[in-house]
C-alpha positions, 0 to 999 in steps of 0.5 A: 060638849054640853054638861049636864049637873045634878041639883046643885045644894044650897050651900056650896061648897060646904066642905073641903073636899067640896072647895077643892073640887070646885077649883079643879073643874074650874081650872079644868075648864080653864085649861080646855079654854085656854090651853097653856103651860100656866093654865095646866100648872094651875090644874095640877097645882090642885091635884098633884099633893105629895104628902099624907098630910096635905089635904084638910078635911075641914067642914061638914061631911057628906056625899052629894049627886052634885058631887058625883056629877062633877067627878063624872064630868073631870074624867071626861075631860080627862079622858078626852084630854089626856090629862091622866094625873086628873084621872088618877086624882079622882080615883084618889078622892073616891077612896079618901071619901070611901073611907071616911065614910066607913070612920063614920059608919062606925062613930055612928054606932058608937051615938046610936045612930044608924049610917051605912058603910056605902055610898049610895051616890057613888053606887049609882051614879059613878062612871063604871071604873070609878065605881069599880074602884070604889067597891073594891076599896071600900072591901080592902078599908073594912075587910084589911084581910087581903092587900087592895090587888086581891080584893080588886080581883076578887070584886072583878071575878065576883062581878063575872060570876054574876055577869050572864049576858055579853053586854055584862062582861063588856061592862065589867071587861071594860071598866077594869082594863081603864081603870088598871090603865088610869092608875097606872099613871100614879105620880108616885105621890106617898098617897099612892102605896096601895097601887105600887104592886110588886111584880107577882101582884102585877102579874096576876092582875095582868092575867085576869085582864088577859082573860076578861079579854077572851071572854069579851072577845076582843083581840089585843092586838086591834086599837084602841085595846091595844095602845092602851094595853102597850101604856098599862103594861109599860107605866107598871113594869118600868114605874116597879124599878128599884122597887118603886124608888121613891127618892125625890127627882132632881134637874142640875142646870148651870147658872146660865141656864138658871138666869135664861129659864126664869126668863124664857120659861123653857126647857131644851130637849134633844133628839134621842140620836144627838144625847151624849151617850154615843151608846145610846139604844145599843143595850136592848138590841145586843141582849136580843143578839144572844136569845139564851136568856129569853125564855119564850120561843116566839121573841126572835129576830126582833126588829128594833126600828124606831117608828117615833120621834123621841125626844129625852129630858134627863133628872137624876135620884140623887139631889146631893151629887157633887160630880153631877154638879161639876158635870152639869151644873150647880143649880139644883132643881127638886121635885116630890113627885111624877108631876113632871110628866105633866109639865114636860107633855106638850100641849097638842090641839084636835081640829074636830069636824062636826059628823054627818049624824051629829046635833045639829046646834054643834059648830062644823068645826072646833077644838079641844086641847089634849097633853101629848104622851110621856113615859118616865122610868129609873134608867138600868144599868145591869144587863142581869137585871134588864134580862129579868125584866124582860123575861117577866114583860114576855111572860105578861104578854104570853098571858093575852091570847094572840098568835105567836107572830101577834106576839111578836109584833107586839114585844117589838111595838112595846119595846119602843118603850123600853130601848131608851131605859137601859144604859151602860154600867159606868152611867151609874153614879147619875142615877138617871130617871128619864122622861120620853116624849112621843112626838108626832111631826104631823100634829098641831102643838102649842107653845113648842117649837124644834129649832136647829135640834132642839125641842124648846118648850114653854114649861113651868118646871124652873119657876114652881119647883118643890125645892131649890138647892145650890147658889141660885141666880133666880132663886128670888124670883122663884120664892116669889113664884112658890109664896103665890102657889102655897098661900093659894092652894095650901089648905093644911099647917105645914113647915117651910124652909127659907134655905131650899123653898121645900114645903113639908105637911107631914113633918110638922106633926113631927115637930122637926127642927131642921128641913129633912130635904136640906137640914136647914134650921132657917124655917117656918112653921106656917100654921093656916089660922094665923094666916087668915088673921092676917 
């Protein structure tokens, strides 16, 4: 793949925003060259912030054609790589800078100066979804009369309304299906509210997709329309549970465990078949024995054959549980965000052979690396509840023109999703949130391998955690692994705890005493200027 890049400026990076950029695309690159699990915790290091305060605006404000060439270029490599938490960071970064630039839209007038709300670069020169994004948040910051899902739909119907040829409504059709599909992928980061949709919002976005659909003649029963319909739909519906529960995601391993994975840097998952729960998968299929509930006539006699292999990595929502400490071990692993969906994906290499009709200075063959598919969800445990849900996902796919059988067929596909996301009552108390791997026996990965059962992957989930809890064997090896990451990517003053490791941006504005995730007062306030001193 040739890059092709606007004029560079002649001093870059000039801001913040700029130097940031500049190390994404350089540790993208890395990765693509040298896919590995230490090259992909250097990428997601620079785009996987949690907290409101965790970026710095530092420098001179502007928006360059170089800038936008660099977005255009990491969704590629998103896209083509699967790297979905790089896409959702650039959506992210478009309307950060959207609204800074209506805050200096309206200095400007308080100066007597004259700078436009828009973004002419982005205008013209962002990939369509991207610029999608950008319109309809630019109207949700300056309009603040409606919440971001009704001004994207009124931006999309705006744009049909306008659209007069067939290739318009593929545009816009096209554009609003990746970009629904892409922020789907949310990590859950604090930055993330406007896209946590309740379920009305949901299903009215889910709608309008059903009807640009139609109207651009597609079926989405046909690939790729169709597995990227399965994702979004997934992601939004499983992801709302508990109402987008944002309490923070935990791993209890024992002290064995702990002194092994410091080493080896491996986690070891289980086929969903060997798990301990000899009810696994069995709750979906019996709610479907009994079709009472269901209130569509189209989804019976559903067949729940496994078409994957599936392998689960369990974390908990409760970071403080004395019986998940006793059951599983005592050494607590924490985490903010949904990161750990990057870091549990395997890394997977394409063998690419150049085409017949392709530019005749491409090698005949090459390779490019892609991060394989994880869903993650807060696990059910209340059959009344998982009925509900049910009946709100078929209302959403009787939304889509098919017919009845397609419907069906579909259900059942989606479903694979959802047999793994419902448990028994008396599970409660661990407050799982799961982790699925798709794995695909014929693919070429690397830096896994299945042993005896066991999925053993290369990972940097035991050595860059965001918190430690419990009396951990490595706990000074993982101090070491987290001063390197937050004095090499930390760009704002933050709070640091020397009990737990955690990192905290937003409460030092609040000018704490204790560390909020375990009420140490053993912390530091680390403020950035001392450290360039240093």
């Amino acid at each position: 793949m040739e890059i092709k890049y606007a004029e560079k400026p002649d001093k870059w990076p000039d801001n913040a925003r700029e130097y940031v950029l500049d190390r994404v695309l350089k540790a993208t690159e890395e990765f693509c060259d040298n896919p590995s699990y230490i090259t992909k915790e250097r990428l997601l290091s620079w785009i996987s912030d949690y907290d409101l305060n965790q970026r710095s605006y530092l420098g001179r404000y502007r928006v360059t054609e170089y800038e936008v060439s660099i977005i255009n270029t990491l969704y590629l490599y998103g896209a083509m790589s699967n790297i979905n938490a790089l896409k959702a960071y650039l959506y992210e970064l478009v309307g950060e800078t959207a609204r800074l630039q209506k805050n200096m839209a309206y200095m400007s007038e308080v100066i007597n100066e004259k700078e436009g709300i828009g973004i002419a670069a982005y205008e013209q020169g962002l990939v369509l979804q991207l610029k999608l994004y950008y319109f309809s948040y630019l109207k949700f910051t300056v309009e603040k009369n409606k919440c971001f899902s009704e001004q994207l739909i009124s931006v999309v119907e705006d744009s049909m309304n306008l659209s007069k040829t067939a290739e318009e409504i593929d545009t816009i059709t096209n554009a609003y299906v990746n970009l629904l599909n892409d922020i789907s992928y949310m990590h859950g980061n604090l930055r993330d509210g406007i896209w946590k949709f309740e379920r009305d919002e949901l299903k009215k976005l889910f709608a309008l997709e059903a009807r640009l659909i139609e109207l651009n003649k597609q079926s989405p029963v046909v690939r790729p329309l169709k597995g990227v319909l399965m994702t979004q739909l997934s992601n939004f519906i499983l992801k709302s549970r508990n109402n987008y529960n944002e309490d923070y995601i935990c791993k209890y391993i024992s002290e064995d465990v702990a002194r092994e994975s410091i080493k080896n840097h491996e986690i070891w998952m289980r086929k969903t078949q060997d798990l301990n729960d000899e009810r696994e998968q069995k709750i979906i299929p019996e709610l479907f024995e009994d079709s009472s509930w269901i209130k569509v006539n189209w989804a019976k006699d559903i067949d729940f054959t496994a078409t994957r292999t599936y392998y689960v990595s369990s974390f908990s929502k409760s970071y403080d549980n004395p019986d998940m400490q006793e059951d599983y071990g005592k050494c607590v692993y924490g985490y903010k965000g949904d990161r750990l969906v990057e870091l549990l994906a395997p890394i997977g290499i394409h063998h690419l052979k150049k085409k017949d009709n392709a530019d005749a200075s491409l090698p005949l063959r090459t390779t490019r690396p892609f991060l394989s598919q994880v869903i993650a969800f807060d696990v059910l445990y209340d059959r009344d509840t998982a009925k509900q849900e049910l009946n709100f996902l078929m209302d959403v796919i009787d939304k889509f023109k098919m017919s009845n059988q397609d419907k069906k067929k579909f259900l059942e596909e989606i479903l694979q999703y959802w047999i793994l996301s419902v448990k028994d009552s008396k599970w409660e108390k661990e407050r799982e949130r799961r982790y699925v791997l798709f794995i695909y026996l014929e693919y070429d990965y690397k830096e896994m391998e299945i042993d005896d059962g066991w999925l053993k992957l290369k990972t940097s989930i035991f050595l860059l955690p965001d918190f430690v809890l419990g009396n951990n064997p490595s706990k000074i090896e993982i101090q070491r692994q987290i001063d390197g990451k937050r004095k090499g990517t930390s760009m704002k003053d933050y709070i640091f705890c020397k009990n737990c490791l955690s990192r905290d941006y937003d409460a030092i504005i609040a000018n704490v005493n204790k560390c909020p995730i375990c009420g140490s007062t053993n912390i530091e306030n680390v403020y950035l200027r001392d450290e360039e001193e240093v």
